[in-house]
C-alpha positions, 0 to 999 in steps of 0.5 A: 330769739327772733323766731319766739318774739316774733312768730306771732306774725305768722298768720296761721296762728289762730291766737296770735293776738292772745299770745302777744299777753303772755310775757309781762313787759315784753309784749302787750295784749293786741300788739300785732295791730301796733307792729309797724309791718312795712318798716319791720321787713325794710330793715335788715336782720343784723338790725333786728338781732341788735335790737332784740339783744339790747332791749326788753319791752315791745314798745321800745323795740317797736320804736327802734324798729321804726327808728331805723326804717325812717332814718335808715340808720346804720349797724353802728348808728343803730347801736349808737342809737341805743347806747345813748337810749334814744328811745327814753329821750326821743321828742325831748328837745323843745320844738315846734316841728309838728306845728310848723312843718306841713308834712307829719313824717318830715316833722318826725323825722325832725322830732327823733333826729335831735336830742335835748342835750349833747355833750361836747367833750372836746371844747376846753372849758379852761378857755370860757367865762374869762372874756366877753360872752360873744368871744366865748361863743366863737371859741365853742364854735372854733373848738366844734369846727376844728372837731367838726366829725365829731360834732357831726356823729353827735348830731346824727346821720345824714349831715354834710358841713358847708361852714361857720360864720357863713355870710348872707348879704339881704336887702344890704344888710350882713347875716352871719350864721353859726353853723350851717349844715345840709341834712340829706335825710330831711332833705333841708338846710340846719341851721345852728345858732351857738349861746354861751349863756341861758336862753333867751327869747331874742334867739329865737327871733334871731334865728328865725330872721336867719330861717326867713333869708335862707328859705329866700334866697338859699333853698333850692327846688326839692329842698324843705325849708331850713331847719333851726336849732338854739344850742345854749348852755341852759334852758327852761323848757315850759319858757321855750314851749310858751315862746316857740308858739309865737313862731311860724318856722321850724326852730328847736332848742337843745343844751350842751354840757362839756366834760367839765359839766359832767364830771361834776354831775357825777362828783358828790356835792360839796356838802357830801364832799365835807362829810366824806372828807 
C-alpha cells in the first residue's frame, strides 16, 4: 500500500507527474511538487501506514504527513489526531496568530495546535447555572485541575501545568490566572482564561493585560511570548475576528461543550420528541 501511493517519488519514473491524475480523489494532477519532502522522511513508517490506513484523499494525507513532522506527534497522538479529524477542523479556532506572531512556522504550529471546540466530559453540569457566574467559572476550573491529565491530552501535546489561579503582583496591582501552561512545543507559556458565559470583548482586553505582565516579567531567554486562549461556553466567530483585529499579542478564542451539551445534540428536538412520543 505504501509503495503504490507513493512510488511516484521515485525519480526514475519519466510520468510520475502524469500518474499523480489517475486515481480521483486520492492524487491530484502535479501533486509531486506539493509533497512536503523533508517532513515526508522525518516521520517514521508506523506513522505513514496509520495515515494511508485512515485516510483517503492526498491533501489530507499531506496534512497529516506535515502535522506530525511540525509537532512531532506520537503513534498515538497521530491516531488521536485522526480520530477527532484534525484535518477537517484544522485553523478553526479564531485567532490572530498569524498577525501577531513574526515567525510564520511558530504561528502554524499555533494555528494546528488548537482546536475550536473541546469537549470536557468530566465537568459536572448539575453544579452550574445555580450560583454566580464568577462560582460557576472556578467550578470548571476546579473540575479540570482535579482532571487536569485529561485537560492536558485534550489540548494537545507538549503542555506541562504550572497552576490555577497563579498570582502576579505588577506595579502593586494582583493578577490571577486561570490556568497557566508551559507548551515545550512552541517553546511558550499558555495562558488560558475560563468563561461561563458568551464571549465578550472585555476578555479579550483582560487576557491581553495577563499576556503583557507575563511577557514582562515571566518570560525567559529562548522563550516566544505567551500565548493566550479565551475558553467560553459560545462564540460568535465574525464578532471575535472583528475584535481580535484590534490586539497586538497572541490570543485565540475556543468553546467548550460538557457531556450534557452533547448528548443533547445528539437527542431529537422536542418537537420530534412530541411526534415520536
Amino acid at each position: 500500500m505504501f509503495y503504490e501511493q507513493w512510488k511516484l517519488l521515485d525519480t526514475n519514473l519519466a510520468d510520475a507527474s502524469a500518474k499523480f491524475g489517475e486515481i480521483e480523489n486520492v492524487l491530484v494532477p502535479n501533486a509531486l511538487v506539493d509533497i512536503p519532502i523533508a517532513a515526508f522522511f522525518s516521520i517514521g513508517f508506523s506513522h505513514h501506514v496509520m495515515i494511508l490506513s485512515k485516510t483517503k484523499t492526498f491533501t489530507e494525507r499531506k496534512y497529516y504527513i506535515q502535522l506530525c513532522a511540525d509537532l512531532q506527534l506520537s503513534h498515538e497522538a497521530l491516531e488521536r489526531a485522526i480520530s477527532e479529524d484534525t484535518y477537517h477542523n484544522q485553523g478553526k479556532m479564531t485567532n490572530n496568530f498569524a498577525n501577531t506572531m513574526p515567525d510564520y512556522k511558530q504561528a502554524f504550529r499555533a494555528i494546528q495546535m488548537f482546536k475550536d471546540s473541546y469537549l470536557l466530559d468530566y465537568i459536572n453540569t448539575e453544579q452550574l447555572g445555580q450560583r454566580e457566574e464568577d462560582i460557576d467559572e472556578r467550578v470548571i476550573e476546579n473540575e479540570i485541575v482535579h482532571n487536569i491529565r485529561n485537560f492536558i491530552m485534550t489540548f494537545g501535546k507538549g503542555f506541562s501545568f504550572i497552576g490555577s489561579q497563579v498570582h502576579f503582583d505588577k506595579l502593586g496591582h494582583d493578577h490571577w490566572v486561570d490556568l497557566l501552561f508551559f507548551n515545550r512545543i512552541l517553546r511558550s507559556l499558555v495562558v488560558v482564561e475560563l468563561k461561563k458565559g458568551t464571549f465578550k470583548p472585555s476578555y479579550l482586553g483582560q487576557l491581553s493585560h495577563y499576556l503583557h505582565v507575563l511577557d514582562d516579567d515571566e518570560r525567559i531567554e529562548g522563550e516566544n511570548p505567551p500565548v493566550g486562549i479565551i475558553l467560553c461556553k459560545d462564540a460568535d466567530k465574525t464578532f471575535v475576528e472583528y475584535v481580535l483585529q484590534d490586539y497586538q499579542r497572541p490570543m485565540g478564542v475556543a468553546t467548550y461543550q460538557t457531556r450534557q451539551k452533547k448528548l443533547m445534540e445528539l437527542l431529537p428536538n422536542e418537537e420530534e420528541m412530541k411526534k415520536l412520543l
